[in-house]
PAMIVO-802905 format. One line per field, with one value per residue (C-alpha): x, y, z. Coordinates in steps of 0.05 Angstrom, whole numbers, padded with zeros to 5 digits. Example, Ala and Ser with C-alpha at 12.3 -4.5 7.8 and 13.67 -1.06 7.14 Angstrom:
BEGIN
c1	(00246 | 00273);
c2	(-00090 | -00021);
c3	(00156 | 00143);
//
This chain:
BEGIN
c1	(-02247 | -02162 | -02155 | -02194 | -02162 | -02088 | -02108 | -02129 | -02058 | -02022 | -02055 | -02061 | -01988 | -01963 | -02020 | -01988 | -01924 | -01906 | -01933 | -01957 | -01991 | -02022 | -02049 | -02076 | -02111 | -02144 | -02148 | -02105 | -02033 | -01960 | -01958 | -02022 | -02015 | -01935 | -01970 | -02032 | -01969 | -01928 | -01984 | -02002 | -01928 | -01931 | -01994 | -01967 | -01901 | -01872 | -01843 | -01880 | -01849 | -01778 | -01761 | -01705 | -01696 | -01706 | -01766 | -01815 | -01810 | -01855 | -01827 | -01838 | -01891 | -01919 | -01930 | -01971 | -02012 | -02036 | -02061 | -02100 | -02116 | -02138 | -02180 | -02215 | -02225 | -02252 | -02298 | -02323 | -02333 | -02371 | -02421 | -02435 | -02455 | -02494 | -02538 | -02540 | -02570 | -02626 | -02649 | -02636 | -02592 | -02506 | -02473 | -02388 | -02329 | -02317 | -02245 | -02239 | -02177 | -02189 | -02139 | -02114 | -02146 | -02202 | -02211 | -02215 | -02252 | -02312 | -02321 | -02305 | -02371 | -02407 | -02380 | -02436 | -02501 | -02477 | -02471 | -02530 | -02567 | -02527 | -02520 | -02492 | -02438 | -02367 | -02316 | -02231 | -02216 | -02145 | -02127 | -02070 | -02048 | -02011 | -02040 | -02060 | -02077 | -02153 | -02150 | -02081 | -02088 | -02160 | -02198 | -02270 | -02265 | -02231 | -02238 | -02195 | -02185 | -02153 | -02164 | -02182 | -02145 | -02139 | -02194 | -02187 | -02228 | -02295 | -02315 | -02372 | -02356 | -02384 | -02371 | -02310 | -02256 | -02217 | -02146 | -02127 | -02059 | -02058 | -02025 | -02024 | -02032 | -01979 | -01930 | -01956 | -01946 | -01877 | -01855 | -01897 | -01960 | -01938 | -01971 | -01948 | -01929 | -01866 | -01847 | -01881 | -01806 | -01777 | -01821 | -01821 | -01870 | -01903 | -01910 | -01951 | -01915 | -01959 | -01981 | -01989 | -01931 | -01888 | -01845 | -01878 | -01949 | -01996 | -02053 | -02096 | -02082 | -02125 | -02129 | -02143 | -02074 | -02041 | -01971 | -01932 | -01873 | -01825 | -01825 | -01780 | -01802 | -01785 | -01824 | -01849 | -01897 | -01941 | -02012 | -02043 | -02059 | -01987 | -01981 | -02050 | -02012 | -01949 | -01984 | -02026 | -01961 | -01931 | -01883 | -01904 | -01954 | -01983 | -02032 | -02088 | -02161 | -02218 | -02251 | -02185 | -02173 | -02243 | -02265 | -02190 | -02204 | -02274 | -02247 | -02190 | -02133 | -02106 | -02119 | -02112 | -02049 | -02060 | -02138 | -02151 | -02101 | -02143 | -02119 | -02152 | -02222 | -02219 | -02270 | -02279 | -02295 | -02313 | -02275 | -02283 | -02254 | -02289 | -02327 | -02392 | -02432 | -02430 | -02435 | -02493 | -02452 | -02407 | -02477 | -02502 | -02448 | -02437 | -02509 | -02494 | -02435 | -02463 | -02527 | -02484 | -02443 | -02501 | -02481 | -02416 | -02397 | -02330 | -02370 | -02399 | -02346 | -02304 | -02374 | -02357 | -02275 | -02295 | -02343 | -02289 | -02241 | -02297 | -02307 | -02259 | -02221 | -02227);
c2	(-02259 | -02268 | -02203 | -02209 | -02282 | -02244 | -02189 | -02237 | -02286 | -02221 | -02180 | -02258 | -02269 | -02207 | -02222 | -02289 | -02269 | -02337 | -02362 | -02428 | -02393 | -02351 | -02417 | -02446 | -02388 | -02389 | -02457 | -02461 | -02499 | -02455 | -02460 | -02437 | -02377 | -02363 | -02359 | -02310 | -02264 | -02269 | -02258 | -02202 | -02171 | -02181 | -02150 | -02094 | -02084 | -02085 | -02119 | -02119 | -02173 | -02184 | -02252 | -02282 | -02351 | -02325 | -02270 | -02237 | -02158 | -02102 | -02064 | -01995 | -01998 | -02073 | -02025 | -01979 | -02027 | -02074 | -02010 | -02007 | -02078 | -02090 | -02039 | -02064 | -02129 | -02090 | -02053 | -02110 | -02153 | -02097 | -02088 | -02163 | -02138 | -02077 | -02131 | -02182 | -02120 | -02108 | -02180 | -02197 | -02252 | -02240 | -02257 | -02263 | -02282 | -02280 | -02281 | -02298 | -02310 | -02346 | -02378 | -02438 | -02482 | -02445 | -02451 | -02526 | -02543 | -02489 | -02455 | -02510 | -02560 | -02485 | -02469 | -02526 | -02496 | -02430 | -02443 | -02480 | -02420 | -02372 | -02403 | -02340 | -02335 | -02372 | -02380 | -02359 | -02384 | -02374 | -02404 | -02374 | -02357 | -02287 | -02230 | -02211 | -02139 | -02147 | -02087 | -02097 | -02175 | -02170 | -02197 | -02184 | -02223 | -02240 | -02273 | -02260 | -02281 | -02223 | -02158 | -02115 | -02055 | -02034 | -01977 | -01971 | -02045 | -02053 | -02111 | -02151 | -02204 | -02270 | -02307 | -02301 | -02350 | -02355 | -02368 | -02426 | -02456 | -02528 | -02595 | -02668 | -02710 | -02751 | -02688 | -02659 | -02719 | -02726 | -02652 | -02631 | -02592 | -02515 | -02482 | -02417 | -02371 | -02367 | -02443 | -02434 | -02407 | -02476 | -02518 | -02540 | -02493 | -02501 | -02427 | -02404 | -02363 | -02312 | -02303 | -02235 | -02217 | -02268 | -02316 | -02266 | -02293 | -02246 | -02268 | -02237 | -02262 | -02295 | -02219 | -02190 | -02160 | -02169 | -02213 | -02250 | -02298 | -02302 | -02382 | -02419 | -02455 | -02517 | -02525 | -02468 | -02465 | -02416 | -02461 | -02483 | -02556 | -02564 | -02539 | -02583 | -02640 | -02626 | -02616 | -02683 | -02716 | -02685 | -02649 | -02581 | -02531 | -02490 | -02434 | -02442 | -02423 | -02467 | -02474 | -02524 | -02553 | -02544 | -02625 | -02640 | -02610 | -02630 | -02710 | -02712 | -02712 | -02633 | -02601 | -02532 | -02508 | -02455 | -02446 | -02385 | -02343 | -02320 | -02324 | -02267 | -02271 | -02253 | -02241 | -02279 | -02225 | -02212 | -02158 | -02125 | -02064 | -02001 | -01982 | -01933 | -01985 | -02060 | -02102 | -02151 | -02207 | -02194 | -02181 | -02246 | -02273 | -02230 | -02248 | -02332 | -02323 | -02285 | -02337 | -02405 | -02385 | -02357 | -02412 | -02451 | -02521 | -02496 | -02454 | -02514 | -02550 | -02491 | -02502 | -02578 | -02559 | -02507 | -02557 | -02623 | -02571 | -02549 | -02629 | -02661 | -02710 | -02780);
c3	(-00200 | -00216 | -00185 | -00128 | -00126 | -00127 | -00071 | -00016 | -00031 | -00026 | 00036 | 00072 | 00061 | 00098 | 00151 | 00157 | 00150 | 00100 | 00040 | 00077 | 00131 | 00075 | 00048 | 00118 | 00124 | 00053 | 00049 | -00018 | -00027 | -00020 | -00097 | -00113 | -00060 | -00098 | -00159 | -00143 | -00121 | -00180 | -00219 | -00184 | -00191 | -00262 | -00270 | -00242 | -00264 | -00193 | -00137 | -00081 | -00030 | -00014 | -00005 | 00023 | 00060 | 00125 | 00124 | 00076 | 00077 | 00046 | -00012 | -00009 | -00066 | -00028 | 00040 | 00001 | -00041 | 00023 | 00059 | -00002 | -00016 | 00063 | 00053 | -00004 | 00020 | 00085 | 00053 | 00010 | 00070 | 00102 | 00041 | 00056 | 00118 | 00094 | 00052 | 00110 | 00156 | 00095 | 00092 | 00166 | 00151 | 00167 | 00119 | 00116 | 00147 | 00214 | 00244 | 00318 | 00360 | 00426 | 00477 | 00451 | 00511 | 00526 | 00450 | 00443 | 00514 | 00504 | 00443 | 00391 | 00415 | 00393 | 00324 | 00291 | 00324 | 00313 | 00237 | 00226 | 00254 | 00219 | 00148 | 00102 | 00161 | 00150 | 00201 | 00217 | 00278 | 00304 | 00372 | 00411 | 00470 | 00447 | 00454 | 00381 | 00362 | 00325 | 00284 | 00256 | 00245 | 00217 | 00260 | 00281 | 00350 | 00405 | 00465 | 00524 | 00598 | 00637 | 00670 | 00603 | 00602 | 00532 | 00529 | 00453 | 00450 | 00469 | 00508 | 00534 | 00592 | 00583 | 00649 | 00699 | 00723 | 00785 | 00778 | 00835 | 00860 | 00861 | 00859 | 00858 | 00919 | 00896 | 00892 | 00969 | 00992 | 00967 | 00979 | 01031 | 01041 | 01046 | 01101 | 01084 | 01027 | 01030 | 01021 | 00963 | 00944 | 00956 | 00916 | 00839 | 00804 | 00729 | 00711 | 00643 | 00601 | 00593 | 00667 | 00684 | 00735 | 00709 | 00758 | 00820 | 00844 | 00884 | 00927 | 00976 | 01042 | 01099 | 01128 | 01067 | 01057 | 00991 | 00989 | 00940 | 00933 | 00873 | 00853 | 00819 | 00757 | 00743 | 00675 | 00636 | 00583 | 00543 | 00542 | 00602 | 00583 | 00589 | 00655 | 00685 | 00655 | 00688 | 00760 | 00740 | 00729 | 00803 | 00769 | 00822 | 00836 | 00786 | 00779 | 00730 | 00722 | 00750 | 00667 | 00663 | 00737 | 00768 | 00752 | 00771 | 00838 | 00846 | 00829 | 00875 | 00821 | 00848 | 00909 | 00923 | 00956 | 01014 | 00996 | 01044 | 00993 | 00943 | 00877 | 00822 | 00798 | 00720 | 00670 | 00612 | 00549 | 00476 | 00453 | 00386 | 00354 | 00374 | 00312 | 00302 | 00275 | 00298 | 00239 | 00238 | 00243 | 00304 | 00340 | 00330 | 00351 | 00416 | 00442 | 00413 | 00463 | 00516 | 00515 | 00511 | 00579 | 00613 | 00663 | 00661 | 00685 | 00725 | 00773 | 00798 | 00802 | 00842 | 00897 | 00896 | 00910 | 00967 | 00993 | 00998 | 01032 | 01084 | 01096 | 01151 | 01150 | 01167);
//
C-alpha cells in the first residue's frame, strides 16, 4: 500500500507540476505528498525530481520511472474497469476537464445524480478554460465548446451554442447603437482570451457573405463570466455564447448588437481519447451526458431573444 501510496505522490506531482497541486488533486497536505516522494527516492537509491525554488524538473532516471509508474496506475485503473464490465457495475476514477463556466452553470447540479446511480464510480473534475491535452494529462474526459478539429480525439456532441454579440442598454445608450460592422472598430470591446481568431471577429453577413472587423479591447479576460459581467456592468460589447447570456437577453439586461450578423453556431462535445475498447465507465457517462442535455434551457431562451427583436417598438 506505501508503494502504491509513493507512485501516485510522484506521477501526480509531475502531472501537477507542484507538490501542492499534487496534493489538491489527491486530496492529501504538501507535507504528506513531500514525504511519499522522499520516500520513494530513498527506496530507490535515486533522485528523481529536481527541485529548485522556481520549477520541478524530471531527472533523467524520474522521466523514465513516471512512463512506467503512469502506466501502472493506468493499467490498474483499467482492471477496475475490466471487473466493473464483469459485474455490470463501473467502477474508478473518472477525470474530466470542462470549461470553467460551462463547468459550474451545467454540469456541477449533475455530478450528485450521476453518483448516486453510479456508486463504485469516483470523480476528478478539473475546470479550465485551456485547452488541456487528455492523453498526456490523464484524463478520461473532456468537454469542449468549439469546432473539433483534432481527429486523433473521438467525440460525441451533446447540444450546440450560438456565439452572440451583445451589450447593455445602459452602454448603447451611452455609446450608440452600431448600425454597421465597421463601428464595431470604434467601440470598447470585452474580448475572451481564448476566442478563436483572437482581437478579429467574423460573422456572416445579412447577404450571406462572410466579413469581419478587428476590435479593440478594452478588457480582456480568459473566462467568460468575466466578460458577461463586464458587458452587465456597460463596460462594451462582447461576444459570448447564449448557455451564459441567453436569460440576459431574454430579461432585457443585454441586447444583441447588429442581430442579422450571424455569429458561429458551435457544438457542445464529449471528447475522449481514441481507444479500441471504451471503458465501462466513460460509457456511462457519455450516454448520462448525452441524456441530461437532450434539451437545454438556452435554446429557449435564444427563441425568447429572436422573438423581443421581431417585436416593435412602442
Amino acid at each position: 500500500m506505501d508503494r502504491f501510496r509513493e507512485l501516485s505522490a510522484f506521477v501526480a506531482v509531475v502531472d501537477a507540476g507542484s507538490f501542492v497541486g499534487a496534493g489538491e488533486a489527491l486530496r492529501i497536505s504538501k507535507a504528506a505528498v513531500s514525504r511519499c516522494v522522499q520516500d520513494l527516492e530513498t527506496r530507490l537509491g535515486a533522485r528523481l525530481l529536481q527541485r529548485t525554488t522556481r520549477r520541478l524538473s524530471l531527472t533523467e532516471a524520474g522521466r523514465a520511472y513516471y512512463e512506467r509508474a503512469r502506466q501502472l496506475l493506468a493499467d490498474l485503473d483499467e482492471a477496475d474497469g475490466a471487473v466493473g464490465a464483469v459485474t455490470g457495475q463501473p467502477l474508478g476514477t473518472l477525470r474530466i476537464n470542462a470549461p470553467l463556466s460551462f463547468g459550474v452553470l451545467y454540469l456541477a447540479p449533475l455530478w450528485g445524480e450521476f453518483l448516486a446511480r453510479y456508486p463504485g464510480l469516483e470523480l476528478d473534475i478539473s475546470l479550465s478554460d485551456r485547452l488541456v491535452d487528455l492523453v498526456d494529462e490523464g484524463y478520461d474526459l473532456a468537454v469542449r465548446i468549439t469546432r473539433l478539429q483534432d481527429s486523433s480525439l473521438v467525440s460525441r456532441q451533446l447540444a450546440s451554442t450560438r456565439i452572440v454579440m451583445c451589450a447593455s442598454p445602459d452602454y448603447l445608450a451611452r455609446h450608440g447603437t452600431p448600425t454597421r460592422l465597421a463601428d464595431i472598430a470604434d467601440h470598447a470591446v470585452i474580448a475572451y482570451s481564448y476566442a478563436h481568431g483572437g482581437d478579429v471577429w467574423r460573422f456572416a453577413g445579412p447577404d450571406g457573405v462572410d466579413e469581419e472587423v478587428v476590435t479593440r479591447p478594452r478588457i480582456r479576460a480568459n473566462n467568460g463570466d468575466t466578460c458577461r459581467a463586464a458587458a452587465l456592468a456597460g463596460q462594451g460589447i462582447v461576444m459570448q455564447p447564449t448557455f451564459l447570456v441567453g436569460d440576459d437577453l431574454a430579461a432585457g439586461r443585454l441586447q444583441r448588437v447588429l442581430p442579422d450578423y450571424a455569429g458561429v453556431s458551435v457544438g457542445i462535445h464529449a471528447v475522449y481519447p481514441s481507444r479500441k475498447h471504451l471503458s465501462l465507465k466513460v460509457r456511462v457517462l457519455l450516454d448520462y451526458l448525452a441524456e441530461a442535455f437532450a434539451t437545454v434551457p438556452w435554446a429557449e431562451c435564444e427563441g425568447v431573444e429572436r422573438e423581443r427583436a421581431r417585436t416593435p417598438g412602442p
